[in-house]
N, C-alpha and C positions, 0 to 999 in steps of 0.2 A: 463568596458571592456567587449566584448563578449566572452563568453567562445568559446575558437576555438574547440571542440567537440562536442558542442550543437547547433542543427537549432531550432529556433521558427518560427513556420510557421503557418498563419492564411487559414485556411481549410475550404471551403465551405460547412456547414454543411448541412443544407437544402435549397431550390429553397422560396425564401420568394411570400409571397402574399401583395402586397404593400410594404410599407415601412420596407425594414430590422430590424429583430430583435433580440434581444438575443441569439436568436437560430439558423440564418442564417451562421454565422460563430464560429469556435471552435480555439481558440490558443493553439496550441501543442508544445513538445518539441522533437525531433528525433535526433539521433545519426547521426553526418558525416560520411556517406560512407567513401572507399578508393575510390580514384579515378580511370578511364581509365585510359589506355593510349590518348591523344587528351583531357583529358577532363583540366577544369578549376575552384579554387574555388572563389569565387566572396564573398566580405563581403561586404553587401548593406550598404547604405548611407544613400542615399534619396530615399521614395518611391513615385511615381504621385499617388494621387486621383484623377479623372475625372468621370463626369457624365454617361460618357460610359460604367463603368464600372458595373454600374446598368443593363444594357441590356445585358451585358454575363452574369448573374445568371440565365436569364430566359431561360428556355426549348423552345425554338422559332428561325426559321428561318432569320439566322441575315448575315451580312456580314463576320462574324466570327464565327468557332465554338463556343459554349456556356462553362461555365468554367463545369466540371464535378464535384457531389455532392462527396466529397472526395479529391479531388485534390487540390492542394493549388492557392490560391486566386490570377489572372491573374491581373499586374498591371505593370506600366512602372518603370525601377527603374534606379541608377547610381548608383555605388561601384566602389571598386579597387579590381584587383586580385591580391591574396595572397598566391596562391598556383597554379601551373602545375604540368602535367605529360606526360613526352613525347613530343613530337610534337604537337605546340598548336598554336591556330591565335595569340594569346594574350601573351605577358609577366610577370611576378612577378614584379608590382609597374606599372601597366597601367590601367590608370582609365576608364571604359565604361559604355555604356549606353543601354539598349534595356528591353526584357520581365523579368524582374527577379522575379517579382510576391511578394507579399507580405509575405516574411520570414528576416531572414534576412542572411542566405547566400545562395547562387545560384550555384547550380554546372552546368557548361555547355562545349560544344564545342565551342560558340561562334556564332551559328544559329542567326543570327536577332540582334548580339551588335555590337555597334561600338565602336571605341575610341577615348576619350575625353580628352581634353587639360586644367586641371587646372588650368593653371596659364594662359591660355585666359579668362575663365570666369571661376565664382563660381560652384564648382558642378550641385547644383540643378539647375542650368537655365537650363541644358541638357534635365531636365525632364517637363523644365518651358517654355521658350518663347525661346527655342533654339531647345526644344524638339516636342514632339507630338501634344503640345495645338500649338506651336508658327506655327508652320508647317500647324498645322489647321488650321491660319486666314491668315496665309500670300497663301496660294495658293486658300482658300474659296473665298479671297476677289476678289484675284489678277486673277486667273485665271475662276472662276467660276459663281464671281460678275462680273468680265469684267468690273469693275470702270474703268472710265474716267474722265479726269478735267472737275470740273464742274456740277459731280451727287448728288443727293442731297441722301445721305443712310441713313436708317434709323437700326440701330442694337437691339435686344435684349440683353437679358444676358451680358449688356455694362460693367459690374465693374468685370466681371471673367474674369477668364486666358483668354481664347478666343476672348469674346465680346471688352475689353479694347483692345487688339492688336489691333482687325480689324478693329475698330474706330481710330485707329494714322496710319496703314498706310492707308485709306481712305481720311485722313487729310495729311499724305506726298503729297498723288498722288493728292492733290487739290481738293478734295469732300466735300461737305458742309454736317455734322456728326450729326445726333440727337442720342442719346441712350438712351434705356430704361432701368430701372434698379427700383429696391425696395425700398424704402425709402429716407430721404433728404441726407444724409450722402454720400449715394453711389452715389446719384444723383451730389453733388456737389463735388466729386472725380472726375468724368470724365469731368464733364466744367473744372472745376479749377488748377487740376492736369495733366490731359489726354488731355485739349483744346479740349473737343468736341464744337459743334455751340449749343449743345441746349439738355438738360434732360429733361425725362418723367416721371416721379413716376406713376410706374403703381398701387400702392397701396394704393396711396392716390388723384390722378386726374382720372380721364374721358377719357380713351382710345382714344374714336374716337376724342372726343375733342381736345384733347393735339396735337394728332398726324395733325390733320388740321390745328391747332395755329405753330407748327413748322416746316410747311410742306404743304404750304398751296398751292400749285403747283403742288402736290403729292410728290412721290419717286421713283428715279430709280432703287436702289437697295435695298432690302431686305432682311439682312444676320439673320436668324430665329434659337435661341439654347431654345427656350424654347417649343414651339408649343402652342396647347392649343385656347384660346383668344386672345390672344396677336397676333399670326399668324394671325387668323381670321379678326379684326382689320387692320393690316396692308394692308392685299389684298385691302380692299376697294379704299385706295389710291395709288394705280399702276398708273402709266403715261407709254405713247406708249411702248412696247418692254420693260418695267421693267425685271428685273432676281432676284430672288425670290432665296437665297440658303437655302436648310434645309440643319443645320449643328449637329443640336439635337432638342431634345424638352422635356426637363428635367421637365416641367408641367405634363409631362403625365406617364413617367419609374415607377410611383410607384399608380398608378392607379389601382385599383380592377377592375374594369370595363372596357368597350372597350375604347380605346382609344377614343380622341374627334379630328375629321377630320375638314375640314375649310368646312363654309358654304359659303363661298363668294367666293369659286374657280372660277366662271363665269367671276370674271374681272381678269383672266388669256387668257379668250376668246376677251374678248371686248377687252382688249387693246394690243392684242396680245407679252402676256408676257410671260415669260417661269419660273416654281419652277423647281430648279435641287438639288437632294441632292449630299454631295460631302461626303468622307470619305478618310483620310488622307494618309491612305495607298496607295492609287491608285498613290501615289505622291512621293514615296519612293526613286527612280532615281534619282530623284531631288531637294530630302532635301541637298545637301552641298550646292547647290546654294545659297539656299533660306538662310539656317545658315550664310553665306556671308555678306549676304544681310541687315539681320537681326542686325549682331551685328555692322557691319557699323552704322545703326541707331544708336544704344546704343550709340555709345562710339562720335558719334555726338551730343546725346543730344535732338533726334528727335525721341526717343520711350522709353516711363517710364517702367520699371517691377516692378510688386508689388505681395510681395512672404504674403503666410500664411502659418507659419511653426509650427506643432505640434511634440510631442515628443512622442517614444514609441511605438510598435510596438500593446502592449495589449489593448493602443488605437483605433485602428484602426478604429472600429464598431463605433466610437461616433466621431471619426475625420470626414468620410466618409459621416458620415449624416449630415453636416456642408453645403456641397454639394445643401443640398435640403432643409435646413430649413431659406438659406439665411444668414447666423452668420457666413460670412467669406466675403474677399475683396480679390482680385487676384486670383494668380495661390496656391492651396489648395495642401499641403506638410506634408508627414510622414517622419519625422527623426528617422534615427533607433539608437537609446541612452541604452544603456545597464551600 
């Protein structure tokens, strides 16, 4: 049980240089405020890990402020409220969703949550393929891929939360799916489970090879979460007006060095194609559609979710790095277990 007195809250200690370490983050315990009036107190559930979240620790120019050295650790979460006071968006025993950051209770007005329907889906899908990643593939693909029947795509990062969506629905809207991903295992998750048309093991085949044996007419679309090589590669076989989305590039977040740019950007010219990055927020209007949309699928039978759930919150640091060392399948999940 959580003691309803005590928050533990994971604290960005210091701005890391590469790969997080011991010292990047600190688990603390603090005292519950009393609340405002307006305010709400939230006892988290489930918290998102996502790759993104590596690029708010860094002091740099992002689409979002950076998380502050002191402040508790910025992540997407779903709880229930347990407590008001006064006039509040929210009621006592309503479940929502939005920034609740890695502690485990959130006090808020309600800025940026929504509310969630348990008994339509499971908690964590809010935070999973209902939430922030699912939102990512379904409008990256849909609106920014501009698939059409018939394209042939080619995805990265195909076995995580993101790459897996955006490879089923590429496969609803009638696109012929190759995915790349690490190893045989993952590689034959996304054939065999996901129905993609065709795996790459980028760690054990021949980039350009693979990518020419499966794609031997090129590709129209290029949905890109890792950057790096792999991006690089792919450019090569664009066919006419290809669309190119940078959706991350998780190869590179934990780089000492400057990042590594694509050298083959020229066949963006020659076959007059376009790289657009998209960020999911820009899209926020119109996530109840897409959630719609979404679990139609599901409960059709016509888009798999595949959850990785850890326990604990004083995990976090060694969950998080799961992220980047490859040693997780799907959408990557902190339960808060007290």
């Amino acid at each position: 049980m959580k003691n309803k007195n005590i928050n533990h809250q994971q604290i960005l200690k210091k701005r890391p240089q590469g790969l997080p370490d011991k010292d990047t983050w600190e688990l603390i315990e603090t005292d519950l405020k009393e609340l405002s009036d307006g305010e709400m107190l939230i006892a988290q559930e489930y918290i998102s890990l996502d790759p993104a979240m590596r690029g708010w620790i860094n002091q740099t120019r992002s689409y979002i402020p950076p998380v502050e050295v002191g402040d508790v650790m910025r992540a997407g979460s779903v709880g229930k409220v347990i407590k008001t006071k006064g006039k509040t968006v929210f009621k006592v025993g309503d479940y929502v969703t939005g920034w609740g950051g890695v502690q485990t209770y959130c006090v808020t007005k309600g800025e940026n949550f929504y509310k969630v329907d348990s008994e339509k889906a499971p908690l964590s899908y809010y935070i999973g393929v209902l939430g922030m990643p699912g939102m990512t593939a379904y409008f990256g693909i849909l609106e920014v891929g501009e698939i059409k029947e018939g394209d042939v795509v080619l995805l990265s990062g195909a076995a995580g939360a993101v790459g897996s969506v955006v490879g089923q629905i590429a496969k609803i809207k009638g696109c012929r799916v190759i995915g790349i991903a690490g190893g045989k295992t993952k590689c034959d998750y996304i054939t065999e489970k996901l129905g993609f048309d065709g795996a790459i093991d980028y760690k054990n085949e021949n980039l350009n090879d693979a990518i020419k044996k499966h794609c031997p007419k090129g590709i129209d679309v290029y949905f890109d979460n890792v950057g790096g090589e792999i991006l690089d590669s792919a450019l090569i076989f664009l066919r006419k007006k290809a669309r190119v989305v940078i959706c991350g590039a998780i190869s590179q977040y934990n780089s000492v060095s400057s990042m590594k740019g694509p050298t083959n950007y020229l066949s963006l010219l020659v076959n007059r194609a376009s790289m657009r990055g998209m960020v999911v927020l820009d899209y926020a209007p119109k996530y109840s559609e897409a959630m719609k949309q979404m679990a139609i699928w599901i409960l059709e039978g016509k888009l798999f979710y595949k959850e990785d759930v850890y326990n604990g919150i004083e995990n976090f640091r060694e969950t998080f790095l799961r992220l980047f060392s490859g040693d997780k399948m799907g959408k990557l999940i902190l339960k808060i277990k007290e």
